[in-house]
C-alpha positions in Angstrom: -52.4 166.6 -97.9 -54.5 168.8 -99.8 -58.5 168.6 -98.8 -61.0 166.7 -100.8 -62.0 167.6 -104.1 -65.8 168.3 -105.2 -66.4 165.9 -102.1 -64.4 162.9 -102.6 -61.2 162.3 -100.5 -57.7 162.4 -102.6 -56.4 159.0 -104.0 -53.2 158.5 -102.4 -50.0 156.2 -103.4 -49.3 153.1 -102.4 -46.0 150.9 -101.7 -46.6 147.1 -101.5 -44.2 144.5 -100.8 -43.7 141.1 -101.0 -41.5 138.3 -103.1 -44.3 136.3 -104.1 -45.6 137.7 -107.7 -49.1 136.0 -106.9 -49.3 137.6 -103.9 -48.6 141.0 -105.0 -51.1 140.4 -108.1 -53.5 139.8 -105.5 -52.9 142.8 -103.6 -53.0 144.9 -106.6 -56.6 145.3 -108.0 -58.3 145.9 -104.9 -55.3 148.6 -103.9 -55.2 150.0 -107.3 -59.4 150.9 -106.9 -58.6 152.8 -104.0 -54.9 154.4 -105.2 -53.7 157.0 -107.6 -50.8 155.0 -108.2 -49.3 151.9 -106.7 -45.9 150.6 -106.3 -44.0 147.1 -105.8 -41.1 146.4 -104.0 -40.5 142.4 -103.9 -37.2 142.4 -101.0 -36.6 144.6 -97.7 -33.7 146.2 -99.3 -35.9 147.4 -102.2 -38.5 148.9 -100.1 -36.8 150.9 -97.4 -34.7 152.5 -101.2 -38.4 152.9 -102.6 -39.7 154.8 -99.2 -36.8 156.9 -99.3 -36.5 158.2 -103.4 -40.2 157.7 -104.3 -41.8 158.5 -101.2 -43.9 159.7 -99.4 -46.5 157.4 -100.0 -49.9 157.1 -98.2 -49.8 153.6 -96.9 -47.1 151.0 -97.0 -48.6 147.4 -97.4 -45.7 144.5 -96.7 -44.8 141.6 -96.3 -43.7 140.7 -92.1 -40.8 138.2 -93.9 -39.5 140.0 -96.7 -36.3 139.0 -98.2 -32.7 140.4 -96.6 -34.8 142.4 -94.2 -38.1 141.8 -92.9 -41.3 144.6 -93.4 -41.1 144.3 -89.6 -37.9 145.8 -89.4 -38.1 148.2 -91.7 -41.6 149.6 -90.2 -39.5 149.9 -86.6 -36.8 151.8 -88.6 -39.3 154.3 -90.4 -41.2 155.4 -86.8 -37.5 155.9 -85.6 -36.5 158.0 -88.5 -39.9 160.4 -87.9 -42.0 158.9 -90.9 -45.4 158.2 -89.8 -46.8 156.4 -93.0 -49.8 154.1 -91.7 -48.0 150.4 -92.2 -50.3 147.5 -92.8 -47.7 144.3 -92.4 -49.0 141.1 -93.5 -48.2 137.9 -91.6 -49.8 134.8 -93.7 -51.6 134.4 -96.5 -54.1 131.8 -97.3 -57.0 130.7 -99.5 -57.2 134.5 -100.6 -57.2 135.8 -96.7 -54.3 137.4 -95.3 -53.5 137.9 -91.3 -51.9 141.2 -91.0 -51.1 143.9 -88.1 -51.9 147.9 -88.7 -49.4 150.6 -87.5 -51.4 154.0 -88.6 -50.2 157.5 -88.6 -49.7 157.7 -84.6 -47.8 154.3 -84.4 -51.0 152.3 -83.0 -50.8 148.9 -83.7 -54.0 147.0 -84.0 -54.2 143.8 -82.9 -54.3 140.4 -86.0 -56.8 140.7 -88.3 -57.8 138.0 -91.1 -58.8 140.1 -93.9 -60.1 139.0 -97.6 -59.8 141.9 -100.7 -63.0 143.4 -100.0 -62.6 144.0 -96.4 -58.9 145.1 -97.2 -60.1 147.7 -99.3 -62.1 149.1 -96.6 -58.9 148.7 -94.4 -57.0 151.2 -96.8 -59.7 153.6 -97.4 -59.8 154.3 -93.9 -56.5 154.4 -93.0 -55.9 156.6 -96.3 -58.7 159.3 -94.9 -56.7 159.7 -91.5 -53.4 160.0 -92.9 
């Protein structure tokens, strides 16, 4: 990734899936302050295509129960294949917080957070700077 630019770190791309529109409307804005670009998949099937023809991408935010295959599997399935794209995986969603799990760069998984927009954006602006 190329270094930072009159100080400031590069804005990177992001995938995000999940097959409830309001959901991913909610994800947007605070990923899109933080991205160059950002991308929506709304089905398992749709993101492991998008990771593959429009990749790479700098963070992958999903859903764990994604239609026809779950983000879950799909994260498994990238470390195996040698992609180490920092994953953050939701679990729940409610009253504008989410419950997720982070796999970063090196496959660490940090344990359940409950995370609203503001501290998600801090999330991804870290997780963007390591990868």
């Amino acid at each position: 990734m190329p270094g930072p630019v009159s100080g400031r770190m590069p804005r990177g791309r992001i995938l995000i899936a999940d097959p409830n529109p309001q959901i991913r409307a909610w994800l947007k804005p605070p990923l899109a302050s933080i991205a160059s670009e950002v991308v929506e998949a709304t089905s398992g099937p749709e993101l492991e295509a998008l990771l593959r023809s429009q990749g790479p991408f700098q963070l992958v935010v999903t859903n764990a129960r994604l239609p026809n295959q779950s983000g879950v599997e799909i994260l498994a399935r990238a470390r195996s294949s040698g992609d180490r794209t920092p994953f953050i995986v939701v679990t729940s969603f409610q009253q504008r917080m989410m419950r997720l799990y982070v796999s970063d760069a090196e496959g660490t998984v940090l344990s359940s957070r409950v995370l609203d927009a503001d501290k998600l954006a801090v999330l991804v602006s870290t997780l963007l700077k390591r990868a």
